[in-house]
C-alpha positions in Angstrom: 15.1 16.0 13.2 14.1 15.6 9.9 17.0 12.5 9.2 19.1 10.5 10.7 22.7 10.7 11.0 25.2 9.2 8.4 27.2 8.4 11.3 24.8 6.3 13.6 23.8 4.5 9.8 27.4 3.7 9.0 28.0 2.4 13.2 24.8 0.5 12.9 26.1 -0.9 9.5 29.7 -1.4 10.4 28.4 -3.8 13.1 26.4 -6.1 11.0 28.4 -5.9 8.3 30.9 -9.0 8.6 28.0 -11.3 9.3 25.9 -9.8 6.2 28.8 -10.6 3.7 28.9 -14.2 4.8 25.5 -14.6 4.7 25.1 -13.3 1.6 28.0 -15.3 0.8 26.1 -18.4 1.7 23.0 -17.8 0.2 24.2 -17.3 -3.0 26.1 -20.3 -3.3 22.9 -22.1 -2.5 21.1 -20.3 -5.1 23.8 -20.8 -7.6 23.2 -24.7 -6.6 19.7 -24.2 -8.2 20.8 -22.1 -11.5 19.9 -18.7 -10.0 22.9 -15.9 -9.6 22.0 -13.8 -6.9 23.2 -10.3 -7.6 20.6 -10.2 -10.2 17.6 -11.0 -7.7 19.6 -8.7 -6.0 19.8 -5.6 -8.4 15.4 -6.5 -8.8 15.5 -6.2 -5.5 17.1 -3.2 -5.0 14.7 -1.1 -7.8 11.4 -2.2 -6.1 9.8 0.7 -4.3 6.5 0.7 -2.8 4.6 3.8 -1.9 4.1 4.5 1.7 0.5 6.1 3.3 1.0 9.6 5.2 -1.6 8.4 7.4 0.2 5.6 8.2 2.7 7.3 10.6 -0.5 8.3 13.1 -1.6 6.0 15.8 -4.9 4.3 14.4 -7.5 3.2 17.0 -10.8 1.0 16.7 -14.3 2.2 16.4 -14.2 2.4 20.5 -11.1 4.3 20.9 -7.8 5.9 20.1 -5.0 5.8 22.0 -2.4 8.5 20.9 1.5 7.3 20.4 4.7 9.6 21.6 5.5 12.6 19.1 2.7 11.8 16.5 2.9 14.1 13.8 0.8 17.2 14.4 0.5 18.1 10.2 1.1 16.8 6.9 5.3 18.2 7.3 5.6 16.2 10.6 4.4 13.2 8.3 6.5 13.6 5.4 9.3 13.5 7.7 8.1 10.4 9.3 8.0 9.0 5.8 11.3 9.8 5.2 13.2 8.5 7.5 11.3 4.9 6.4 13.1 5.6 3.5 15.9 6.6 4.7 16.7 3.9 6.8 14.6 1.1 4.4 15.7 2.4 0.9 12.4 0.8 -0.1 9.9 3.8 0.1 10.7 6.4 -2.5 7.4 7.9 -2.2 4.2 8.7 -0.3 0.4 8.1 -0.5 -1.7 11.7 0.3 -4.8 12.3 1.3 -7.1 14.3 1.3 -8.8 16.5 2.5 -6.5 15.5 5.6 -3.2 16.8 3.9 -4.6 19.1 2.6 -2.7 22.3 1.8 -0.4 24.3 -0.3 0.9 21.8 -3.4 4.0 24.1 -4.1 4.9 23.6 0.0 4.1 20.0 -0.3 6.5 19.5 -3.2 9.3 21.4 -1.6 8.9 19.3 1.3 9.0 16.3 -0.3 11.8 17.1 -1.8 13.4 18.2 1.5 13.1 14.3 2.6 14.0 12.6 -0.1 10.3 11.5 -1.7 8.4 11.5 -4.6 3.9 11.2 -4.4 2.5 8.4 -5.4 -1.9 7.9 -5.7 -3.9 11.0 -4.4 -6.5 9.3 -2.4 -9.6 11.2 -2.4 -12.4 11.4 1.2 -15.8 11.3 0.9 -16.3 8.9 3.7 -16.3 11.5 6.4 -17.8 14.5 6.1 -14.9 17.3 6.7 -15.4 21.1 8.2 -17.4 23.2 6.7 -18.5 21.6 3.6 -22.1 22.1 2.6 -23.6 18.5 2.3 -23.2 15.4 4.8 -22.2 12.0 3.4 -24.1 10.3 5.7 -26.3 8.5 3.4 -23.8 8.1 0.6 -21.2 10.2 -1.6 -20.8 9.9 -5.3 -24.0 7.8 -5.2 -26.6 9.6 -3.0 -30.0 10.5 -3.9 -29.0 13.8 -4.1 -27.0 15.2 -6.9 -25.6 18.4 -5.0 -24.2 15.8 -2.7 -22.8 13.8 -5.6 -21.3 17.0 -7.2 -19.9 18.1 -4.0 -18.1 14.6 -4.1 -17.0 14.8 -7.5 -16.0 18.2 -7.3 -13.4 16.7 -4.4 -11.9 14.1 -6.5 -11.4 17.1 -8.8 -9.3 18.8 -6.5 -7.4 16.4 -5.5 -6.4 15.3 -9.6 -5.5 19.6 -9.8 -3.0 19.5 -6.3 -1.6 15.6 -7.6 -0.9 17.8 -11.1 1.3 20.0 -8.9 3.0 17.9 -6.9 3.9 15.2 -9.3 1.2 12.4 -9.0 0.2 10.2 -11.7 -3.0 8.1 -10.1 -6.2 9.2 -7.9 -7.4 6.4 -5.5 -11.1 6.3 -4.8 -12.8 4.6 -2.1 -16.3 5.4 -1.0 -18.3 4.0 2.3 -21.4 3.9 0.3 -24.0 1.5 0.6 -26.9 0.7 3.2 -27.3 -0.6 6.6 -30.9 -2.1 6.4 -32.7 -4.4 4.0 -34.7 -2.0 1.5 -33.0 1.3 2.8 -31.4 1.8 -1.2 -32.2 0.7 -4.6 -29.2 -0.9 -5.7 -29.9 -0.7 -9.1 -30.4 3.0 -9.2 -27.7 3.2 -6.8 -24.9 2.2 -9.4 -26.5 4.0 -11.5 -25.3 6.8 -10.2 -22.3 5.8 -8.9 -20.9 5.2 -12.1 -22.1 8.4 -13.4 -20.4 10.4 -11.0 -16.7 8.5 -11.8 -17.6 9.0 -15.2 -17.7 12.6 -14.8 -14.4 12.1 -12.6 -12.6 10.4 -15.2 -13.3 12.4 -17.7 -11.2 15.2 -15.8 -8.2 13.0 -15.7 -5.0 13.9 -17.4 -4.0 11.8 -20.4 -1.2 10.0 -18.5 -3.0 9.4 -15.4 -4.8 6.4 -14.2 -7.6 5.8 -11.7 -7.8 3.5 -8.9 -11.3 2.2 -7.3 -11.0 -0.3 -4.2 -13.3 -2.8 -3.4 -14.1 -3.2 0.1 -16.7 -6.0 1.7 -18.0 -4.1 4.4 -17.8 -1.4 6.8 -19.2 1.5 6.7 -22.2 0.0 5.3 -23.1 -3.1 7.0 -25.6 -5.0 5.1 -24.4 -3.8 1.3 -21.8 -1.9 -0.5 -21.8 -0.5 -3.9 -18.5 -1.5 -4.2 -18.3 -4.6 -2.2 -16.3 -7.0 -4.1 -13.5 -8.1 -7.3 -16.7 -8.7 -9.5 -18.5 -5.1 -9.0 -14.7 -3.4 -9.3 -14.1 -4.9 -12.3 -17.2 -3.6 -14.2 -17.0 -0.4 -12.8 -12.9 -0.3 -14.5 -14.7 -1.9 -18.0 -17.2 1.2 -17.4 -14.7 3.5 -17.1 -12.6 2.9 -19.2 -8.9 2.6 -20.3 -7.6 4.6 -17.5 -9.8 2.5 -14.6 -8.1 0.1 -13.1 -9.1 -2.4 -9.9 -7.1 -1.7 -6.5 -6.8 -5.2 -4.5 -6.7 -4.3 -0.4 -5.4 -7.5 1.1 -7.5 -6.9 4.1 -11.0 -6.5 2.4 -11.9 -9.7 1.4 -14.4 -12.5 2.7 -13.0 -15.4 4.5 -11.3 -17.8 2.2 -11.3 -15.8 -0.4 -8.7 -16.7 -3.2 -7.1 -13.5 -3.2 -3.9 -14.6 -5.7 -6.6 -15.6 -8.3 -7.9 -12.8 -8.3 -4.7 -11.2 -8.8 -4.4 -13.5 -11.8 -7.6 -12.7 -13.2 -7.3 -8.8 -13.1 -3.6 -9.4 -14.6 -4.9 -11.6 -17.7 -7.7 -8.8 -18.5 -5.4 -5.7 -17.8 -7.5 -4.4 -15.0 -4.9 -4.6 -12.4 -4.2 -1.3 -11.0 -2.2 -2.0 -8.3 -2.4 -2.8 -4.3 -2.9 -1.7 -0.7 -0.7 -4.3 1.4 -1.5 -5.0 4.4 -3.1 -8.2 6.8 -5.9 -9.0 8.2 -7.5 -11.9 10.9 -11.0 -11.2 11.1 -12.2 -8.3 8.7 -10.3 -5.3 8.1 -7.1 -3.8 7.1 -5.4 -2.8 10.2 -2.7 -5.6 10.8 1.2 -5.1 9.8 1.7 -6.7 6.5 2.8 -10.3 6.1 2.0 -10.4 10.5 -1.0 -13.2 9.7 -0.1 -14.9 6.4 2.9 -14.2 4.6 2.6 -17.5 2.2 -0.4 -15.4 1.4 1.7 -12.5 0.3 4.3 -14.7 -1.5 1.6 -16.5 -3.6 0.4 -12.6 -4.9 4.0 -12.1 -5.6 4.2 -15.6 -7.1 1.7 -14.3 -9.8 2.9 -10.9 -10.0 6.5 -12.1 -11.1 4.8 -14.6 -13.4 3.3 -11.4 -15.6 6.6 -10.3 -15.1 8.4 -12.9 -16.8 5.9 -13.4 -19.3 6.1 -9.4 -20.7 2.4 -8.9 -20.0 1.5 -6.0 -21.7 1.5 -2.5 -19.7 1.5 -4.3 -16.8 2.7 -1.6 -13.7 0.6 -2.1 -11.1 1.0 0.2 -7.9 2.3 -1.1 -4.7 1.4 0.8 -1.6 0.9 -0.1 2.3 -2.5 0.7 3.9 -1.8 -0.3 7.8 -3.3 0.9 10.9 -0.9 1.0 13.8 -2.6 0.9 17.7 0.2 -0.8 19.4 3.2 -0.7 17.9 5.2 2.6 16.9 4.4 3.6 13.4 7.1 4.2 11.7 8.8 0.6 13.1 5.8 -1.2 11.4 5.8 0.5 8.1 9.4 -0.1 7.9 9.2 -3.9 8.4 5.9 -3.8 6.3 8.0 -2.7 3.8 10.5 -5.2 3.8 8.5 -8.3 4.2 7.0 -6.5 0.6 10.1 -7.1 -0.5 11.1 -10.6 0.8 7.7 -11.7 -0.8 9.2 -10.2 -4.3 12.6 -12.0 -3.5 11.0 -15.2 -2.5 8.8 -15.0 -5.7 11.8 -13.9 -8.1 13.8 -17.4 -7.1 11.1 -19.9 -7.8 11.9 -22.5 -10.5 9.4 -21.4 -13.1 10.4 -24.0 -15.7 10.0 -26.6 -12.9 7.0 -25.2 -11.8 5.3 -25.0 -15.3 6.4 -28.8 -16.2 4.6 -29.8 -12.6 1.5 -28.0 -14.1 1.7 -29.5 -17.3 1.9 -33.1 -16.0 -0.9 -32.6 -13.3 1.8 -33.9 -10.6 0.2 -31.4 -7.8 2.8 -32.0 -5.0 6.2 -31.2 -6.9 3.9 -28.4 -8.2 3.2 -27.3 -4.9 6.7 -28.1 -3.3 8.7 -26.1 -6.4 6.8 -23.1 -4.3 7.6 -23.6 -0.9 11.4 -24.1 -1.7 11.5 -20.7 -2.9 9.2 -19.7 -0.1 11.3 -21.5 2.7 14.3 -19.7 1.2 16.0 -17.1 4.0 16.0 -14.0 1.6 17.3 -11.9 4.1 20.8 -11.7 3.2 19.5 -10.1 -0.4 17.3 -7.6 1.1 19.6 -6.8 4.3 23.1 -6.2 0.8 20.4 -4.4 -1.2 19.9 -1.8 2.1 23.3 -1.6 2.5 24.3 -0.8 -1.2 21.7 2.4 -1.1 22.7 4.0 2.2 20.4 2.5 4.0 20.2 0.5 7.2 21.2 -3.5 7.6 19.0 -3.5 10.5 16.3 -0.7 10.1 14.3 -1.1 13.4 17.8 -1.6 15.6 19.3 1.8 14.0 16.4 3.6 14.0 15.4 2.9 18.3 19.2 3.7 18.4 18.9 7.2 17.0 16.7 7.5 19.1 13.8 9.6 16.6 10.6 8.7 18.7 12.1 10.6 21.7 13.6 13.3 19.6 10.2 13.9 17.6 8.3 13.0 21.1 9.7 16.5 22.5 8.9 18.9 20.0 5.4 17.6 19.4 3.4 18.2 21.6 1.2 15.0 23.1 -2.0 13.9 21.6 -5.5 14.0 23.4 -6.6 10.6 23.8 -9.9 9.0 24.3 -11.6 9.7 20.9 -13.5 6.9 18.9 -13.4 6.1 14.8 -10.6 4.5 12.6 -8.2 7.0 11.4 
């Protein structure tokens, strides 16, 4: 079951539809009140895509344990299919994240797959966090920056492979994350570390093709407990000035310290051309492993408040990547990527309808609270209606988690797959 009907779409749809059209209805007679004609937020809404992970679609776990969801997918097919129907049913997805060496195989297959469902590849997201079977050198003690250069190689030699199968299958970015750093108080030189950390991207991006970029994420902690070679917005940036006109800074939502001004960051990446895009997703505590918008959507609106800003100010090449990283341990995969995806969207919507001229007389003339309220009108705004027409316009679904549990896919999926073991550690 590699889609959903047309028919149990168009049912779903044909239910929903009378109260969409006066919603929609409403809402842009409200927004017409404030100078702003909907259909065009609408049509903005309508092209945004964001990229969606193929890991995503598998049950995550903590550190302690895993516990395995209905019909998981057993290969990288099984998850392209997943991935499709979230696009199917969302219209918001157009292509997915791989990576490897967990996807790995054949590039012309992988193609003709995608194709099969409907989706383009985004980033190629290189592994040298885990060691994988059979290679010759651990990375227990570090990847592209460990003490020993066969190591390093070995990892450089990966990232390699995965620009050559993104060639094939139509990707234009490689996304690099490393655990490396230390776990004790004098374990590493962190100097020397760098050091050769940046050597070993250099020799990475100097492989790339002409019209691709490269990613590198920042991430606090975890693996590495006490440091991190790349551990925050500062370090990222230097390494994309190092690199450089193809290195660009990835911002994870869910990898920064408490408090952290993560929109301002955003900003400052933007006004030096060193952002390269996003993994959305939200956090409580420390990591990434929450739905997106679940803890702080005002969060999310206020990146999209600055990302609109570049937007509407022409900021030179600025295309930054958009693509959920979210681990799923009780909640059914496919149901929280979908609604990940379209609170993406609502924060775009919301962001699109803020007053800007307003805004930027509020700012001039210091008056903080009409500064601050111009935001959370737009912010309090029900956008619904404009993402909800903008589904229905494509094909997709008014109401993407009600059709989907209607077609019932989990139990169609759950009986051709067989079950998962359960009771294994680690973060997936």
């Amino acid at each position: 079951m590699s889609k959903i009907s047309t028919e149990v779409i168009g049912q779903s749809n044909a239910d929903r539809n009378a109260s969409l059209e006066a919603d929609y209805a409403a809402l842009g007679a409200q927004l017409a009140r404030r100078g702003i004609e909907i259909e065009k937020v609408t049509e903005k809404v309508s092209a945004y895509g964001i990229a969606v992970p193929s890991w995503g679609v598998g049950t995550g776990g903590t550190r302690f344990a895993r516990f395995p969801g209905r019909g998981e997918p057993r290969d990288i097919f099984d998850k392209l299919e997943d991935c499709g129907i979230i696009h199917q049913l969302t219209g918001a997805t157009p292509t997915v994240s791989l990576h490897m060496p967990w996807d790995k195989t054949d590039p012309k297959q992988l193609k003709a797959k995608g194709e099969e469902v409907g989706l383009g590849f985004d980033a190629m997201n290189s592994n040298t966090f885990s060691d994988a079977e059979g290679q010759a050198h651990s990375y227990k003690f570090g990847s592209l920056s460990h003490t020993d250069a066969a190591t390093r190689q070995q990892a450089i030699e990966h990232n390699l492979e995965c620009i050559e199968i993104g060639k094939t299958i139509g990707s234009k970015a490689l996304t690099v994350w490393i655990g490396d750093g230390s776990n004790f108080p004098g374990q590493t030189n962190f100097t020397a570390q760098f050091e050769r950390y940046l050597d070993s991207m250099k020799a990475v991006t100097k492989a790339l093709p002409s019209d691709w970029r490269i990613f590198t994420e920042h991430k606090i902690y975890e693996p590495a407990f006490y440091s991190t070679v790349v551990q925050d917005w500062g370090t990222n940036y230097m390494i994309a000035q190092e690199l450089g006109d193809q290195a660009f800074c990835l911002v994870d939502l869910g990898h920064h310290a408490p408090n952290v001004n993560i929109e301002m960051i955003v900003a400052r990446l933007i006004q030096f051309g060193k952002l390269g895009g996003f993994h959305f997703n939200d956090s409580k505590y420390g990591d990434d492993d929450l739905d997106t918008a679940s803890i702080d959507p005002y969060r999310l609106f206020l990146v999209f408040n600055e990302l609109v800003d570049a937007e509407k100010r022409g900021v030179k090449n600025f295309d930054p990547a958009h693509m959920l990283d979210q681990s799923h341990n009780v909640t059914d995969p496919i149901e929280s990527l979908m609604q990940s995806a379209m609170e993406v969207q609502r924060a775009y919507a919301q962001a699109l309808i803020v007053d800007r001229n307003a805004l930027a007389g509020h700012q001039e003339a210091n008056d903080a609270m009409m500064a601050t309220q111009t935001l959370k009108v737009a912010f309090r705004t029900d956008v619904e209606p404009i993402l909800a027409m903008a589904r229905k316009r494509k094909g997709a679904a008014i109401d993407p988690v009600a059709t989907y549990r209607k077609a019932g896919y989990r139990d169609a999926v759950a009986a051709v797959r067989p079950a998962s073991a359960g009771g294994g550690g680690g973060i997936v």
